[in-house]
Every structure is written in C-alpha cells, then in structure tokens.
N, C-alpha and C positions, 0 to 999 in steps of 0.2 A: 359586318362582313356580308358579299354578296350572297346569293346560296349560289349560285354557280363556281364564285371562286372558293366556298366552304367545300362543296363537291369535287373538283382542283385537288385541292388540300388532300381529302380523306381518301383520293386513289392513289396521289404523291408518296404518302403515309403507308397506305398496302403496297405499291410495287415496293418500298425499301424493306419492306417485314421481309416480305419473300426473297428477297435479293440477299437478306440475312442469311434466312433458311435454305436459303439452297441447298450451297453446299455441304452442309454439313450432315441434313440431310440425305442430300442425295446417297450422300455416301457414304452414312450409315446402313442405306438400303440395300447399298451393292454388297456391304460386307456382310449384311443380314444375310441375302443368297446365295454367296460363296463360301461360309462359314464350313469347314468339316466337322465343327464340334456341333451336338445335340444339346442345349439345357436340360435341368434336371428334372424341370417342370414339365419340360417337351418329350421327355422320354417317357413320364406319369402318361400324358397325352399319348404318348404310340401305344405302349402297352395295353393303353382302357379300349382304343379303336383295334386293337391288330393291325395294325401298320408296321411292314418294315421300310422305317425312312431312311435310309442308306443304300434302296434299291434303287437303282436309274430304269426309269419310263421311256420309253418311243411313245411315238402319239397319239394312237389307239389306246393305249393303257391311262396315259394323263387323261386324258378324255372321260374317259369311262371313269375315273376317279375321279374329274368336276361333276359328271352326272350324275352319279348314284349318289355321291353327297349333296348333289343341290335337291335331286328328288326326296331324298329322305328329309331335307328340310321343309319341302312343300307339303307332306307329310304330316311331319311330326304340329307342324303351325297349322295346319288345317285341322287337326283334330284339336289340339289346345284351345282352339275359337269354337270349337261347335260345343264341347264339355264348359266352357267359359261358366255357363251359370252353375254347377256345380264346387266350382274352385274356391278355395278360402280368397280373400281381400278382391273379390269381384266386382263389390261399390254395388251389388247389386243390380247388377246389368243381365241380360240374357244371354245365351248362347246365341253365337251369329248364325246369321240363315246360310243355307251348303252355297252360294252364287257368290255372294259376299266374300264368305271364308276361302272360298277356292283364291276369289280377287288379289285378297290380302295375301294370303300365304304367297300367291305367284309373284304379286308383287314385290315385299319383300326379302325373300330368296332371289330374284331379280335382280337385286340392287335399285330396282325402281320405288319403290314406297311411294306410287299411287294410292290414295285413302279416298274409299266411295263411301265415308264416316267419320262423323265426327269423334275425334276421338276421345276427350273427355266422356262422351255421352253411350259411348258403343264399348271401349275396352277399360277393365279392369287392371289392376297391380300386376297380377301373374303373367297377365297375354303380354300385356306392354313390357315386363324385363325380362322373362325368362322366355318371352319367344319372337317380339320385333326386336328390341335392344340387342338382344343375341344373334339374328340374322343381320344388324347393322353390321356386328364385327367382320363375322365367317363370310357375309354377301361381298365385300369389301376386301376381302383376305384371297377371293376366290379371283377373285376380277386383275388382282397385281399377280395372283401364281399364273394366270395365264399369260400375261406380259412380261412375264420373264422366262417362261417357256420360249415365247417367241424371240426373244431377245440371245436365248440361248443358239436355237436354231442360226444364228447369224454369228454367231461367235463360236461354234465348234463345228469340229471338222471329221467329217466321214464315219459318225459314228452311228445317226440316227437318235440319240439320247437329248432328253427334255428335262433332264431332273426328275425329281421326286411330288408328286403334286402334294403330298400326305404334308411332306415333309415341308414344303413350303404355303400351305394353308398355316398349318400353326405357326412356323415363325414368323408371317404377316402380321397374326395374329398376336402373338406373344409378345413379338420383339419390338415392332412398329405400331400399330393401334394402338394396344391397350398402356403400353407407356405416357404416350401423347396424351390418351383419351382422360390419362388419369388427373393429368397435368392441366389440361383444359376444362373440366370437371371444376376443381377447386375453384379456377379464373373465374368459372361463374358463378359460383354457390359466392363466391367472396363477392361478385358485383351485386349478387340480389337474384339471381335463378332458383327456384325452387327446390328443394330434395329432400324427399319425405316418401313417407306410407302413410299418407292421410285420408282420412275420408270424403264424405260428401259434406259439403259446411254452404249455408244459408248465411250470404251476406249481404248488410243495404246497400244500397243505390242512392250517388246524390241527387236525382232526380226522383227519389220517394221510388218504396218499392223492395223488393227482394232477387235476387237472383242467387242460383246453386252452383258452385266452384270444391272442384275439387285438387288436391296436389298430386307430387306422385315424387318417384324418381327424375324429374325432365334433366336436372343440368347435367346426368352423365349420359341420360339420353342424345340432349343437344349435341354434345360433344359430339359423340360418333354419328350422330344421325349429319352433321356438313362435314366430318372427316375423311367419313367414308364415302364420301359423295352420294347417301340414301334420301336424306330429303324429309320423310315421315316424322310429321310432329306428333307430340304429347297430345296437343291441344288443335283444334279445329282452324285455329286462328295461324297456328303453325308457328314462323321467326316474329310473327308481328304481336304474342301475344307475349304480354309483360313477364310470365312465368316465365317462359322460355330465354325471352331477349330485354333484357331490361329498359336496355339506356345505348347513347350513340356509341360509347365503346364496344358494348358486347355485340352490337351487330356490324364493324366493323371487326372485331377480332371471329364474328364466324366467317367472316365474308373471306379473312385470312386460312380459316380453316379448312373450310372449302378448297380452296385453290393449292395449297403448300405441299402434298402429297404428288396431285397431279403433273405441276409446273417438277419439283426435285425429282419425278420417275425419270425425267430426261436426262439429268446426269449419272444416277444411277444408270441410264442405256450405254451414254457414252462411257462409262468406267466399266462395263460387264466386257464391250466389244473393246477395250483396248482404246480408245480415239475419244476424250472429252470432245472433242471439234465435233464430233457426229452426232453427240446433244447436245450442244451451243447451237447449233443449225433446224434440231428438231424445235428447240427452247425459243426461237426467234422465231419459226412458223407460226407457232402456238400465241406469244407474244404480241405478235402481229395483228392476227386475228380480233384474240382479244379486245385490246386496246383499242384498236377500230369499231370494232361494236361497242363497247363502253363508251367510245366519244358519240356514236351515232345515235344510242341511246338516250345522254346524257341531253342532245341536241333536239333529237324529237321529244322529250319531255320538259324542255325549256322554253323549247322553239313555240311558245303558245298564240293564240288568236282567240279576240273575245272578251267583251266584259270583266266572265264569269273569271276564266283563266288569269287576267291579267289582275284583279283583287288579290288572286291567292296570290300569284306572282308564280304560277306556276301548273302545269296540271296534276294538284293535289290531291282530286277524288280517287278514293280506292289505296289511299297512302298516309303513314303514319306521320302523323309532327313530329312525332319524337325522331324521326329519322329525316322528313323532309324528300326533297326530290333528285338530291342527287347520289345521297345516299342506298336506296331506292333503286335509285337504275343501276349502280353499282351491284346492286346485290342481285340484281333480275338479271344482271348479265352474267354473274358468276355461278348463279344457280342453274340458268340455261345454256351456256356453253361449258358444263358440266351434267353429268347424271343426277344432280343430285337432286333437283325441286322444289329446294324448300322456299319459301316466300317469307317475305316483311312486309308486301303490300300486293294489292289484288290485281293478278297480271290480266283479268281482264275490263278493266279500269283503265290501263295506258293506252294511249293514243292508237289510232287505228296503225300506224306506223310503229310505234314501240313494238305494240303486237306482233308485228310482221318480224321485228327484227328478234322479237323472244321467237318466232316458230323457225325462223330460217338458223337461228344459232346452234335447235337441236335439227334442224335436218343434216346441219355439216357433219352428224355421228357424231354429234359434241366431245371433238377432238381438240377443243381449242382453252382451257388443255385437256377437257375430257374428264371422262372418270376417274377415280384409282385404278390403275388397271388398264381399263376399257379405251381410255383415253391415246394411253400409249400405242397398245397394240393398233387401235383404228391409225392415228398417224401415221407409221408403222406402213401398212397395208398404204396407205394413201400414197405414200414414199416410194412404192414400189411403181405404183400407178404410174408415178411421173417420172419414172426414172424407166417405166418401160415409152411414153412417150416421145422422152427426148431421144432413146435408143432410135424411137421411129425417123423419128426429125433427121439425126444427123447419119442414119444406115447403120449402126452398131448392136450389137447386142448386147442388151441391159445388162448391167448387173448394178450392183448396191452392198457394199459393204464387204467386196470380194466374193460376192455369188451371185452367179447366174438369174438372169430372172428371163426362166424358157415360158415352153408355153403350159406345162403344170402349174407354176408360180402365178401368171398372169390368170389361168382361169379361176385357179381358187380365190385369188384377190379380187376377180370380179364378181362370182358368187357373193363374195362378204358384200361388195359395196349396193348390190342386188335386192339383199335379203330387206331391209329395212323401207326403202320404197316401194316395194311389192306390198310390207302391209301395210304402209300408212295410207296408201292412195285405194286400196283396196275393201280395208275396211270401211275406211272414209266415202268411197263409195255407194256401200253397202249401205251406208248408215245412214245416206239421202235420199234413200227410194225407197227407205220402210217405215209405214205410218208411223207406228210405236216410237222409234227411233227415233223421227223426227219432233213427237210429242214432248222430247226432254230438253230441248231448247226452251227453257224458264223465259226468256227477255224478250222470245223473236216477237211478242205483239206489239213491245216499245218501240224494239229496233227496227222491227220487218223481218220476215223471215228470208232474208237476205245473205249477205256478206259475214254480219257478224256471228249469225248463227252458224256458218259453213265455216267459221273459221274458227270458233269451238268444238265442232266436232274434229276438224280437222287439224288444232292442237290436240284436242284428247288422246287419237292414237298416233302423234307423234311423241309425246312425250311417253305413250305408253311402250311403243316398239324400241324406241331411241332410250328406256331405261332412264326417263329425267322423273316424273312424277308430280310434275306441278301441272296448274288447268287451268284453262278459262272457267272459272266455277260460275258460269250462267246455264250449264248443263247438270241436268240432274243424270252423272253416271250409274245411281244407285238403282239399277235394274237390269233384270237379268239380260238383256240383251247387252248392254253393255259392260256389267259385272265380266261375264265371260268370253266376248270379242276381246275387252284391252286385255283380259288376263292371259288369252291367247296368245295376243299383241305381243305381251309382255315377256313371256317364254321363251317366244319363239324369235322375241328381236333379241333376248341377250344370249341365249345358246345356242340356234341354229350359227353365228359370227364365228362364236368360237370352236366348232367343229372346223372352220375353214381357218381360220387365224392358229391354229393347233393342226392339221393335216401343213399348212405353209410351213410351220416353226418343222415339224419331222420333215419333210421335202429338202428344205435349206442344211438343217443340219445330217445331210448325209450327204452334201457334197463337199468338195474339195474347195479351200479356197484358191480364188485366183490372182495372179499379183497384180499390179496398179502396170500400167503404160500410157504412154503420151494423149491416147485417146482415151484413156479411164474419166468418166464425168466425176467431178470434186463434187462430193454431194457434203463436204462440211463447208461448203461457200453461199457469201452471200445467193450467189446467183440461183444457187438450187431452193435456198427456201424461198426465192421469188418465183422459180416455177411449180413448186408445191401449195404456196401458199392461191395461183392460179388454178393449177389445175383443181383444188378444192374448189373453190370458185364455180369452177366454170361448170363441173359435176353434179355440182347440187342445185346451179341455177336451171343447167338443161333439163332434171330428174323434176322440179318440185316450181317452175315459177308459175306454168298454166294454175297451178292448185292454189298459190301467195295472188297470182291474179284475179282470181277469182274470190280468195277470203279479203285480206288485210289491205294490198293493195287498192281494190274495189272499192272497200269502205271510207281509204284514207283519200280516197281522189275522189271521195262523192259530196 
C-alpha cells in the first residue's frame, strides 16, 4: 500500500469515528447544560468552594467567576513548581526557577501547555498530576462554560442571564471530561501507554550505552492532555514518544480525541438555540476548513524534490516511522487548527510550506474546529462578522440568530478578532530588534538567520497568544525574555477574548428576539458557510500574510 493512499485511509477512518460521535455527543452536551438537577458529587463540589450553583450570572459576574478561578490556578501551580524539590515523589528534580514557573503555571491555566522543559527531566509525580493533569481538566472545563455562556446569550430573551459559571465548570468537568477521559485512559494503558509512580531507571541502548527513563502517570495524562485540546506532554518528546503513543492506532485514536469535543460543540449549539440547521452550517465551516488544510498538508509533505526526499519517499526528517507521513500531517493539522499542541513529529522539520500552513491554521484563532470551548465561541464571533458584512453588502441590518447585531455587538467582536494580532506581530517584533532575543535562534548559523529563524519566533508567539502550545523547537524559549513575553502572550490571548466574547453573550442576551422575514439572511444555508468560511479567509490573510511573507513563504520560494 501507497503511504499516500495509507494516509487516504486513516483520515477516511477519523471523519467516520467523529461522524459516529457526533451526535450523541453533541447532545449529551446540550443536556449536560440544561440539566436542573445537581449530582451528588457536584453538590460535594459547591459546598467545599461556596458556590451557590442555582444562581443565574449576568456577565460581569461570569467573568469575574472565570478570573478569580483561572488566577488562583496560576497561583496555586506557580507555588507547587517553585516548592517542587521539597515534595515527596519529586524523581529528584529541583524547584523551578520564578520565569519558568510563572511560564508554566500561565501556560497551563491557559489551555496553552507551552513547555520551555523538558518534561521527564524538570517535573516530578506531584507537579505533573496534581497540578498540570488537574489544570488539563478545569483549563478545558473553563474554555466550554464560556461557550455556552455565549451560546446562551443567543438563545434567551431579555433577561441578561448567562448561567451559572460555578456551576457549569464542574459539570464540564464531572459530566464530560472525566467520563471520556476515564474511557480513553484504559484504550491506552491496554495498547501499551504507560501508568505508573515509577522512578528514575537506567536502561541499555542497542547501540551500547546507558540512558535514564523515567514513567509516571502519562496514559490518563495523554487522555486529557488532546481531549481537552491542552497539548503538554509527560515526556519531552511529547505524542511522538512510545510511552505516551505507542503504535499507529493510538495516534490515530488521539488525533480522534483531539477533534470529537470541538467538531460535537456545534450540535450541542444547534440544540441549545433551538435549530440543528445552525450547527450543521457552523459544522460545514469548520469542516471545510479543516479538510482543506489536511489535503494541503498531506500535498506539501508528499509533494517532494530531491534525491534525498525521494529514497525516503517522502519528507521524513523530523517524523516517526512508526506513524510515517501522512499520518504525521494529519496529526499537525489537528493539533494546530485546534488549541491543543501536541506533536508526533517535529513541526519544524516540515517543509518550509507545511510550516506556513501549521502558522496560518493557528492564526485563523484556530476555529477550525478550535478548542473545547474556545473554538466555538471564536466561530461564533467570526459569524457575527460575516453576518454584519453581508448586512453591509445588501443595506440591511444584521442580525443572526434573531438578534441584532448594532453597533455594540460589532465593536466587541472586533476587539476579540484584534486582541491576538496585536500580540503576535508585536512581540514578534519585539523579538527581532533585541540581541538576546535574537541569540535563541539554535539553527540560524545553518540556516542563515533569515526566514527560518523569523519564523520560529514568529510561531512561538503565535502559538502562545492563539493558546496552541506546540514550537518550531529550533528556538531556545527557555529564557527569561521569552519565559515571560509568551507567558504574557499566553494570558493575555486566552482572557483578555473572553471578556469580549462574555460582555457579547450579556449584550445578546438582553435583547429581544426578532422574527425571520423575507430579507432575514438563512445563515443555516450552504451559502453562508461559504461566506464565513471567506470572510475567515480573507481576515486573517489581510492581518498575518506581510509576517507568512516574510517567514514561511520566503523560505519555501528560496
């Protein structure tokens, strides 16, 4: 069998998984958020926080309930890393330095799980379950109570009410995560994933020799670390290391995992607002998207010239056999048009064009289908965009989903679509005109400090602002200037969104709906996810191509 037509095969195989999951899924989701009853576990959970989850929020108040919970997780993980060497099951590692820990903790509270460390070598047993694995849930749990906040906002009428954020953190949590997680746990611990409290063990090399390997908890890491679209691996190596990922099923069933939350939030939207047709139309943008990046992917890392390329049959440097190259770009497409990050092969090893197409999948707010969560609400927002556009186009005045979109609705959704190119082209900036800065480019003497260098830095804070977490790892981030820029990045690209994507959802939901008439745009028709699926397009080519010009592009046509 080809590996083009094996690669064929193994995305054939994923669309039908998800095509499974949908709906049952989806809408488990929907009933997860409408539910009037409490668990009994979830009431243990209010009582130990003081929550009363039966109160209804306006947006000011959800807000301030995602903050003070995400701050006190950057918190609580920033002191657990600097105490690190005093903790039982440490492996004997140090306490992390205050630039690092700041990184980390921001990171994964983020949903980003950027690692300026390796992780076998830097975190112990206690940091890695009981304060990243624990932020993979709640980071993940935070990211869907805001998308369904705003979800809300479009499906109720005149009241100003968002839900409960208390109350729909844990049942993200309780009811959706940790079922799944427990479920996909087992799949891997049965394929050959690791899970354990081991120590440090000295093992041989068949090439003569020694090396230190240590185990841990990874496969219920794994699990939540592509569920929750986090990304942060156990091990340095990340999906590409055998502990984590075995064999070609288990990195096709993460590559599943990854994507089955984000792609079934859409019918969960369509079942909250009343109208499947209004996620079957979000589900085909996303779809869309996708698919065309995975073929274009799959094309430039096929598409080879060269000796070297053509022996392998393929551009294989930087890429596992065990997974091969179409495998590979499946998972680089689903890692980067998601928040999540994680890798099975070295994203900056692909083709100067592969590259381009990993930096341009997280510029679109990797909507496509995005985070848990984050995904939704960005599409969402984007919707609104094109739905005030076409209003421009034919004289009307927007709306979408029987509400107005005046000119509050329009300004907040542009602040969102705002916030995340101000820091990537900003830092990125920043980061070429300071010696230091420039000194963490490892390769630029190979390469030239050129093209490939600017376009390491310049995924670095795209991945960090956009909440993805994977790198061109030819940059050494592990310095304070950079420790503390991405972790800014990092902050400030997943919370400053959702102040405006939560001020939209209270806006929307204090108005009145309005009813359909002859001129009403069908925004559950094909024709609107083709001006959606444009104007994304055309947003992020005008905001980001001078910067793709000058990294990826540049390289790929030199």
């Amino acid at each position: 069998m080809s590996p083009v037509l094996a690669g064929v095969l193994q995305l054939t195989a994923l669309v039908a998984a998800l095509a499974l999951a949908y709906r049952p899924l989806g809408d488990h989701m929907a009933a997860v958020y409408n539910s009037p009853r409490h668990l009994r576990v979830e009431k243990v959970i209010y009582r130990c926080i003081g929550a009363d989850a039966d109160a209804e929020m306006r947006w000011p108040a959800y807000l301030r309930g995602v903050l003070a919970f995400s701050a006190a997780g950057v918190l609580f993980l920033y002191l657990l890393q600097r105490v690190q060497g005093g903790l039982p099951l440490s492996l004997g590692f140090a306490s992390i330095s205050p630039d690092q820990a700041f990184n980390t903790a921001a990171s994964f509270v983020a949903n980003t799980n950027w690692q300026s460390y390796s992780g076998e070598q830097a975190m112990g047993h206690v940091v890695q379950t009981a304060g990243l694995a624990v932020q993979n849930f709640v980071s993940a749990a935070t990211g869907m109570a805001v998308a369904i906040a705003l979800v809300r906002g479009f499906a109720r009428s005149r009241t100003g009410d968002l839900g409960n954020f208390w109350a729909d953190l844990v049942r993200g949590t309780v009811r959706v995560l940790v079922p799944i997680a427990v479920i996909g746990a087992v799949v891997l611990v049965a394929c050959g994933a690791v899970q354990n409290f081991s120590g440090i063990h000295e093992v041989g090399q068949f090439m003569g020799g020694h090396q230190q390997t240590n185990g841990g908890a990874v496969a219920s890491q794994e699990v939540i670390k592509e569920l929750g679209t986090n990304g942060g691996g156990y091990f340095n190596a990340n999906s590409a290391h055998p502990f984590e990922n075995p064999d070609a099923f288990t990195n096709l069933f993460e590559i599943f995992l990854i994507l089955v939350i984000p792609f079934a939030l859409t019918r969960t939207f369509g079942k909250l607002v009343g109208n499947v047709k209004q996620g079957y139309a979000v589900l085909a943008t996303m779809g869309i998207i996708w698919l065309g990046f995975t073929a274009l992917m799959m094309w430039s890392e096929f598409a080879h010239g060269g000796p070297a390329l053509q022996a392998a049959g393929a551009a294989m440097e930087g890429k596992e056999t065990r997974f091969g190259v179409g495998s590979s770009a499946i998972f680089s497409v689903a890692t980067t048009l998601t928040s999540t990050g994680a890798v099975d092969s070295f994203h900056s090893s692909f083709t100067a064009f592969g590259g381009g197409i990993q930096l341009l999948g997280m510029m679109l707010g990797e909507i496509a289908p995005g985070g848990v969560g984050s995904g939704l609400y960005g599409m969402l927002v984007m919707a609104i965009i094109a739905v005030f556009i076409a209003g421009l186009m034919v004289g009307r005045t927007p709306e979408y989903l029987g509400k107005k979109i005046g000119t509050r609705e329009i300004k907040l959704a542009a602040c969102y679509i705002l916030i995340t190119p101000t820091l990537v082209l900003g830092f990125s900036a920043a980061s070429m005109v300071l010696p230091d800065a420039l000194g963490s480019m490892l390769n630029t003497k190979a390469l030239g400090a050129g093209a490939h260098g600017f376009s390491e830095v310049l995924y670095a804070f795209t991945s960090g602002a956009n909440n993805n977490g994977s790198a061109f790892a030819g940059l050494n981030a592990n310095t304070p200037w950079y420790n503390t820029t991405i972790g800014l990045a990092m902050l400030l690209g997943r919370f400053l969104p959702m102040v405006f994507v939560l001020a939209l959802a209270g806006s929307l939901a204090e108005q009145k709906p309005i009813p359909e008439t002859a001129g009403t745009l069908r925004t559950e028709k094909p024709l609107f996810a083709g001006l959606l699926v444009g104007t994304i397009l055309i947003i992020t080519g005008l905001t980001y191509f001078p910067a793709l010009a000058l990294g990826p592009l540049a390289e790929g046509l030199s």
